[in-house]
Each structure stands twice: as structure tokens, then as C-alpha cells.
C-alpha positions as CSV (number, residue, x, y, z in Angstrom):
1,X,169.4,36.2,120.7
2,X,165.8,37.6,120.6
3,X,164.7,41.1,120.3
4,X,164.4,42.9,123.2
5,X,160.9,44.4,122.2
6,X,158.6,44.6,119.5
7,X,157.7,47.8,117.1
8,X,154.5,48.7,118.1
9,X,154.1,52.4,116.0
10,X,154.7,52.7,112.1
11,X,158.2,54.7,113.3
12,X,159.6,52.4,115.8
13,X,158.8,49.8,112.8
14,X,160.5,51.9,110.0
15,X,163.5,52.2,112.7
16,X,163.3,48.5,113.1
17,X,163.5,48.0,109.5
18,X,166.3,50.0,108.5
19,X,168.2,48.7,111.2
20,X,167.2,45.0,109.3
21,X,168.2,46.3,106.2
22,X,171.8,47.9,107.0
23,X,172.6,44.7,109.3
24,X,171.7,42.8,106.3
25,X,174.4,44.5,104.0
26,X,176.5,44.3,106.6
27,X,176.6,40.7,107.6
28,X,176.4,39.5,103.5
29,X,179.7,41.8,103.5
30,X,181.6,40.9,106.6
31,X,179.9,38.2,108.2
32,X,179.0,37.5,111.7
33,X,182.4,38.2,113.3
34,X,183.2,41.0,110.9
35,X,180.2,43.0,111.4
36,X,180.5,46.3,113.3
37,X,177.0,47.0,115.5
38,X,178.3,50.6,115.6
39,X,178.6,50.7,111.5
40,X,175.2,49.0,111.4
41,X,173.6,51.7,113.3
42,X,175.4,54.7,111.4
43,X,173.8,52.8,108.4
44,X,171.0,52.8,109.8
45,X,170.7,56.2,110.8
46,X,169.8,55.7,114.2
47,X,171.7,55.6,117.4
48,X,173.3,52.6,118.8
49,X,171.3,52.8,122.0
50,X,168.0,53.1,119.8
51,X,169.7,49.9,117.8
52,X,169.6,48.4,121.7
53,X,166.7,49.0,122.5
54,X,165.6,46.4,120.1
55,X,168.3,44.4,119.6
56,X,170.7,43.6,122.1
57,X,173.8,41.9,120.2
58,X,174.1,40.6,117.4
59,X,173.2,37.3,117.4
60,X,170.0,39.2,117.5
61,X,170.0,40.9,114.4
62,X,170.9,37.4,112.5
63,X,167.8,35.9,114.5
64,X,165.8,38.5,113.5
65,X,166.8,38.8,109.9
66,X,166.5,34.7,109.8
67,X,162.6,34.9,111.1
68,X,162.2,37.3,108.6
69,X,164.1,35.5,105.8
70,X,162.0,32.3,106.7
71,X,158.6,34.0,106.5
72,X,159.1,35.9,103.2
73,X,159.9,32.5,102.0
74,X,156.9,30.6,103.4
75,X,155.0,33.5,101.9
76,X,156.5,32.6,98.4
77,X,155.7,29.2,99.3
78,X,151.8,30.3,99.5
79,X,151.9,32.2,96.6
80,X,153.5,29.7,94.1
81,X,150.8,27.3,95.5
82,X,147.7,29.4,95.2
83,X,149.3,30.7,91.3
84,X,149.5,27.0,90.0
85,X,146.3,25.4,91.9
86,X,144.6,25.6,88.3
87,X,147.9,24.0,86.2
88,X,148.7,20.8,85.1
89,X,150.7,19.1,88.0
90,X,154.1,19.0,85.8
91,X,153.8,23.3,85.1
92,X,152.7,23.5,89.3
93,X,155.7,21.5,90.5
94,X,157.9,23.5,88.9
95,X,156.6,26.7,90.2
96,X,156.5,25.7,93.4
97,X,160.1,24.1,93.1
98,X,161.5,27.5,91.6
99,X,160.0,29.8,94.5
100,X,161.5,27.1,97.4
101,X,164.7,27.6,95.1
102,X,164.8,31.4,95.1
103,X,164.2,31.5,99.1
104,X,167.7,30.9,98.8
105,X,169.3,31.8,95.7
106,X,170.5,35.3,97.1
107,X,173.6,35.6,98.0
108,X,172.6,37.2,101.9
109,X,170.5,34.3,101.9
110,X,173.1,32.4,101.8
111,X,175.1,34.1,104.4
112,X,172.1,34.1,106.8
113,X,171.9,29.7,105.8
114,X,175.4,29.5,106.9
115,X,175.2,31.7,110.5
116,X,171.6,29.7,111.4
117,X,173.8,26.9,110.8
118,X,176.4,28.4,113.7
119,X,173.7,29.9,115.5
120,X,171.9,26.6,116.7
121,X,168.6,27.7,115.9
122,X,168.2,25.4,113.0
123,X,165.6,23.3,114.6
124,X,163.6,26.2,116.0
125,X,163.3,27.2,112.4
126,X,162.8,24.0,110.9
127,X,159.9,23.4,112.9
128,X,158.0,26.6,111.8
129,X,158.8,25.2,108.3
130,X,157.6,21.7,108.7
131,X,154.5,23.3,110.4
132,X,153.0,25.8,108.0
133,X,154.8,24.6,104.9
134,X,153.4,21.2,105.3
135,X,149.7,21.8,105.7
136,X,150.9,24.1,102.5
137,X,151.9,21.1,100.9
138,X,149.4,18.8,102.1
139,X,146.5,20.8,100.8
140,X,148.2,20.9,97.3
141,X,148.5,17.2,96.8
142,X,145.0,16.4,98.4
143,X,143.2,18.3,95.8
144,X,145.5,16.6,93.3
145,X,145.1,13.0,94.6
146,X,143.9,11.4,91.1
147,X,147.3,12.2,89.9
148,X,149.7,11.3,92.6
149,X,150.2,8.4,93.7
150,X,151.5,9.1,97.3
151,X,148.8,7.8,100.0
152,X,150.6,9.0,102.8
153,X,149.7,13.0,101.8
154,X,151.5,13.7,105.3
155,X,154.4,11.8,105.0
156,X,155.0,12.8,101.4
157,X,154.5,16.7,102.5
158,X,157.3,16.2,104.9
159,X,159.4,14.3,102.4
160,X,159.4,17.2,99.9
161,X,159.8,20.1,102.0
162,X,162.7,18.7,103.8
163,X,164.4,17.2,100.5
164,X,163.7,20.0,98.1
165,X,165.1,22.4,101.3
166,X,168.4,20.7,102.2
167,X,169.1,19.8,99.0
168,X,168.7,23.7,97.8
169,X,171.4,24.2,101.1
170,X,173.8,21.1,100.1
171,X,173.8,22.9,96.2
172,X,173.8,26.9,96.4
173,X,175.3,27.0,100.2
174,X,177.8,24.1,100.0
175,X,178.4,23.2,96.6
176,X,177.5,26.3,94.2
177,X,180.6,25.0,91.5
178,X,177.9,22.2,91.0
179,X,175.3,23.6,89.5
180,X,173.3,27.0,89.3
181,X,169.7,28.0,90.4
182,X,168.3,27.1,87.5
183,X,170.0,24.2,87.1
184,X,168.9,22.7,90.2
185,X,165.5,24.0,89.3
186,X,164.8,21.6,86.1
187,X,166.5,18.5,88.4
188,X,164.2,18.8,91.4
189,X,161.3,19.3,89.8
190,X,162.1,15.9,87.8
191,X,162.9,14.3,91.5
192,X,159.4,15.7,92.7
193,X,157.3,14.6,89.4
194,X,158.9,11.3,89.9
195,X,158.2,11.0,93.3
196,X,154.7,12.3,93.1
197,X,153.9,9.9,90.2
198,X,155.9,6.5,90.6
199,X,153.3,3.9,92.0
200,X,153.3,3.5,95.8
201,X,153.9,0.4,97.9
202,X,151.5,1.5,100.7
């Protein structure tokens, strides 16, 4: 499932990223099984060996897309955290709820959710999420230690990145008749804050 090699000029990177970009449409249309590498490529405007050269199924192309997907995200992540470092902790929760949210409120987001699922490589991505998202995390609530009242920073880092995650997952991937992106919004952000602020027993 990796890539076979890595862009190294600007044009093998523009080739690499329209090649991204039309596998994108293609697997949010058809899905994994549906999705024609051929039809990608003519997308793409490139040929199918240069699509091989780089990507050699496509169980690739999802990985790829996925890694990107994940880092664009984790990017958000950084910028909803540095945006809010001066607001009250009620108005910075919620910003930083909302751009975790978004990461997957796209409907190819969703699509790419659903194949990591199938593709086994949940825990490979998990772990570059725990990783840089929790010192992320961590940072945030140090600086705002007099008002939380977590004193594990660590362990309540962890907490919220994998409860505010799967529980984005279990509402816009599994359950989307539930509740909208919004909606989920205003009640994690009331599930952080309450978190963040109920008194701790260690």
C-alpha cells in the first residue's frame, strides 16, 4: 500500500497531486472497489504507467490520500490552537472542537474514514495522531492550568483527542440521521468544558 517513490521536482509533485485529486473524486464516487485506476489516470491527465510509477494499486492511492487527509487535519488542529491561545477557555474549546469536527465533515472524508477502517491501517494512523496531536493538546491545557482541573495534562490530552475523534466517526460516519456537524459541535464542546472543569479525584 505505499507509494512507490517520492516527488522530488515541483512537476513530478503537480503530477502526484493531480493524480491525489482525481483518485479523490473517484473513490468519494465509486468507492474502493468501484474505482477505475485507468479512469483515475485519464482524470488525471497523465498515463497510467506515470500513475505507477508512484502508486502501485490502489490501496495506495487511499493510503496516500489518508496521510494526506490526516496531516491537513493535524494542521487544522495547530491552527485552531495557536487562534484561541488568547480566548477565554469556553470560546477556545469550541474552536478547537469545530476544526477536529470539520477534519471530517466532508463527505470524501468520510469515504476515506470508512476504507482506513477496511484498509487496517487504523492504528498506523492513530498513532501519528496520538503523537503530535497530544503534545498539541498538552501544551494548550498547561498554559491554561488555573482553569482546568485535570492533573493528569497527559492523560487528559489522550482522553480528548481519542473521544472528540471517535465520537466525530460514530456520529458523521456511522450515525449521520443523528445529528449534523454543527450539532455535534455545541455537544462536544459541552462534554470537553465539563470534563476540563469538573473537580478531579487525582
Amino acid at each position: 500500500m505505499s507509494p512507490r517513490k517520492r516527488p522530488r521536482q515541483s512537476r513530478s509533485g503537480a503530477t502526484v497531486d493531480a493524480v491525489l485529486v482525481a483518485a479523490r473524486e473517484a473513490l468519494t464516487r465509486d468507492g474502493l472497489d468501484g474505482a477505475n485506476v485507468n479512469e483515475i489516470a485519464a482524470r488525471a491527465g497523465v498515463s497510467i504507467g506515470s500513475l505507477y510509477q508512484y502508486f502501485p494499486s490502489k490501496e495506495a492511492l487511499v493510503a496516500a490520500l489518508i496521510e494526506r487527509h490526516t496531516r491537513a487535519a493535524l494542521d487544522r488542529l495547530d491552527e485552531a490552537l495557536a487562534a484561541s491561545a488568547l480566548e477565554p477557555l469556553e470560546v477556545a474549546v469550541s474552536r478547537v472542537v469545530s476544526a477536529m469536527v470539520r477534519a471530517h465533515e466532508a463527505e470524501e472524508d468520510r469515504v476515506l474514514a470508512r476504507e482506513l477502517d477496511r484498509l487496517g491501517r487504523l492504528d498506523e494512523i492513530q498513532a501519528e495522531v496520538d503523537a503530535r496531536a497530544g503534545r498539541a493538546i498538552a501544551r494548550f491545557l498547561e498554559a491554561r492550568r488555573p482553569e482546568v482541573r485535570r492533573t493528569n495534562i497527559e492523560l487528559a490530552s489522550l482522553l480528548l483527542i481519542r473521544a472528540v475523534d471517535l465520537l466525530t466517526h460514530a456520529v458523521l460516519v456511522d450515525r449521520p440521521d443523528v445529528a449534523d456537524a454543527r450539532a455535534l459541535e455545541v455537544e462536544l464542546t459541552a462534554m470537553v468544558l465539563g470534563y476540563l472543569t469538573s473537580e478531579s479525584s487525582g
